[in-house]
Structures are given as structure tokens and as C-alpha cells.
N, C-alpha and C positions, 0 to 999 in steps of 0.2 A: 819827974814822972815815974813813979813804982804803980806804973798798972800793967798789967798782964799783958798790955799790946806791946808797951816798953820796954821789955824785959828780954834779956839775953837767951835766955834758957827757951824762950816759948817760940822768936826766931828760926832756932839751932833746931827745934822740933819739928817746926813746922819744915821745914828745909829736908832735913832727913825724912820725914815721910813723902815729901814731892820725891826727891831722888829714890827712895825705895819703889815707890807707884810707877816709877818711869824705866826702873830696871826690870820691874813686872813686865809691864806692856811691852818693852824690849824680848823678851824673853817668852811672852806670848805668843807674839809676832815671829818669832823664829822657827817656834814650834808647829806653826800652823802650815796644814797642808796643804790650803787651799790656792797662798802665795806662790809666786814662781819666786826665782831668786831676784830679779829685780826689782819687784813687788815690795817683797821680805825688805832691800835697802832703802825706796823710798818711803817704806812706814819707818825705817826705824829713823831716819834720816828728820822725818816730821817729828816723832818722839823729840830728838837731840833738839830740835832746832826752835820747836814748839812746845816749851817744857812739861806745862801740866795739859794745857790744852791738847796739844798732839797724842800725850800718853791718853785719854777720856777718849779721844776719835782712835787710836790703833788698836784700844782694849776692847771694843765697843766694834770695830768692823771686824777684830780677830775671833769675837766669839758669836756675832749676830749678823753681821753683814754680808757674808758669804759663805758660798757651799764648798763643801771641799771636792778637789778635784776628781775625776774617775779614777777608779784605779783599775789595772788591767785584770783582767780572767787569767790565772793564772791555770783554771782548770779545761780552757777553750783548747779543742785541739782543730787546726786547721783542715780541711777537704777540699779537694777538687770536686767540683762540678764538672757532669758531662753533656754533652749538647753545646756548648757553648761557642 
């Protein structure tokens, strides 16, 4: 068999681009603000464990599937209320 499916080279190729796509989506996944930290280990954890398929679902909720968190007013200054 010398066809392109057989072949060593095309393998090795295919293989280093799953592992690069997987170290993306790992790497997305960390980045993202919307995760809390145990969020952040269960994607990456489906990444590792779910090779390509995992990385398509963590790339795919890290940049479409949710909102990023609030972040606070950092310009809010507190007041008391009177009457109360």
C-alpha cells in the first residue's frame, strides 16, 4: 500500500495538527473570562480526554457559547441612604 492513507508522513501530520488544535482550545479555554476555575478544569479535562472532539466543543463554547462574566464598576462609589 503506497497510498496517501498509508503512508507515515501523512499519519505524523495528521496527529501534529490534532495536538496543535487541542493545545489551541486548551489555551482558549484558559483565557476566557467567562469560566470560573473549575469550569476552566472541566473543559480542559474534556479537551485531554476527548481528543479532537472535546477541543471542537471547548473552542466552540469558549468563543460562542457564553457571556463573559460582569466585571465590577470600578468607578461606583458607595452611599448611604437616609430614611431607612
Amino acid at each position: 500500500m503506497n497510498g496517501l492513507v498509508a503512508s507515515a508522513e501523512f499519519w505524523i501530520g495528521i496527529s501534529l495538527f490534532v495536538l496543535a488544535y487541542e493545545a489551541y482550545a486548551v489555551i482558549l479555554v484558559c483565557r476566557a473570562s467567562a469560566y470560573s476555575r473549575s469550569q476552566k478544569v472541566a473543559q480542559v479535562a474534556m479537551v485531554l480526554l476527548l481528543p479532537l472532539l472535546g477541543a471542537v466543543i471547548a473552542h466552540w463554547f469558549a468563543t460562542h457559547g457564553v457571556s463573559p462574566l460582569p466585571q465590577a464598576d470600578r468607578q461606583f462609589e458607595p452611599r448611604e441612604v437616609d430614611g431607612a
